[in-house]
N, C-alpha and C positions, 0 to 999 in steps of 0.2 A: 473439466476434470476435477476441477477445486472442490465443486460442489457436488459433484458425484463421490469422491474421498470424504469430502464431512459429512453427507449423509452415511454413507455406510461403516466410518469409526468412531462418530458419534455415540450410539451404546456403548462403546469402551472407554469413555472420556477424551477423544482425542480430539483435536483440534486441529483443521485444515486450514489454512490460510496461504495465498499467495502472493510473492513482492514481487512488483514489475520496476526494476529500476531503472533510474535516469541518471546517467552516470559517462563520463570522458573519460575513457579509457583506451590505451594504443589503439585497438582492437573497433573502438567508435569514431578516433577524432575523424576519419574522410567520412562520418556522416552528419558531423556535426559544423561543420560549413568552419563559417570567421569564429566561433564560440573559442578555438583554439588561441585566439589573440586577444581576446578580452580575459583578463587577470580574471574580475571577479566573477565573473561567470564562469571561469573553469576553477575557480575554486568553491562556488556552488555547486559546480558537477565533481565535486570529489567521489570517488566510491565508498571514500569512508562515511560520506551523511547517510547511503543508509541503511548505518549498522545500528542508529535508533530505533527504524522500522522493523527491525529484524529483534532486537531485544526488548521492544515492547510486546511484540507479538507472542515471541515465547514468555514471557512475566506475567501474572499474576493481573495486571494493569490490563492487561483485554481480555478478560475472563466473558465469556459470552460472546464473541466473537469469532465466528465460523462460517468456511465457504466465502472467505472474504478475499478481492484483491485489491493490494496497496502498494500506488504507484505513488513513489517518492525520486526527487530528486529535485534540484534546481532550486531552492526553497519552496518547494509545493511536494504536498502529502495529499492526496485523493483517495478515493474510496472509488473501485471500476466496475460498472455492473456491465458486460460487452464488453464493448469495447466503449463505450462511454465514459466521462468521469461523475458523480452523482453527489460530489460534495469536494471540499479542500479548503487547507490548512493552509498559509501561507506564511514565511518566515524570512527576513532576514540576515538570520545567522541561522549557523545550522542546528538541524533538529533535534533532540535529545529524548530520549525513553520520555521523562518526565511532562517535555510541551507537549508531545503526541499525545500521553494518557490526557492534560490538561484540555487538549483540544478533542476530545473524543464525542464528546454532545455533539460538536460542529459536524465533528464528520459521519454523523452517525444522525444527521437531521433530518435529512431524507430518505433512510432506508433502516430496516430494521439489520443491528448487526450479526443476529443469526443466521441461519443456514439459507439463503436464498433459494426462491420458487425454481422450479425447471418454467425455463420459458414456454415450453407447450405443459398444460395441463389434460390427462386423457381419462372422458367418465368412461365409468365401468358401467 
């Protein structure tokens, strides 16, 4: 759907992007095993880490970046083509607008960050 939305409001200037987050919340911790006992890893899964991914996205700071999904949380920011991850960022403390844009070459190594191909291509 990410990539059907940016090709089609793309002529308008708009910009499609999706955040798959990683995040401990009431609502996760029975899926998130012992994570709930470990301090620092549940404050790596805060919900607030990723309000970076979310304010880089709409900034200025990922301008050409479309039909993209970004899976953040736990100190890891990836870029997801499928379900696959096809590059990442990784941090010990939490993320911020600023290391995202910083790290955007990284994540952006293996794949171009505009609007991704349809996985079938059909000739005419």
């Amino acid at each position: 759907m990410t990539i059907v939305l940016a090709r089609e409001l793309e002529r308008f200037g708009v910009r499609v992007n999706a955040i798959a987050p990683v995040a401990l919340t009431r609502l996760t911790e029975d899926l998130m095993g012992g994570v709930v006992d470990d301090t620092a890893a549940k404050a790596s899964l805060d919900p607030a880490n990723v309000a970076a991914a979310v304010g880089w996205l709409a900034s200025d700071l990922s301008d050409g970046v479309n039909g993209q999904v970004v899976k953040i949380g736990g100190g890891v920011c990836q870029i997801v083509e499928g379900w696959r991850p096809v590059s990442e960022l990784k941090s010990d403390v939490p993320f911020t607008i600023e290391s995202i844009a910083a790290g955007r070459e990284t994540l952006f190594k293996a794949s171009d960050p505009g609007i991704p191909p349809f996985l079938l291509q059909i000739e005419r």
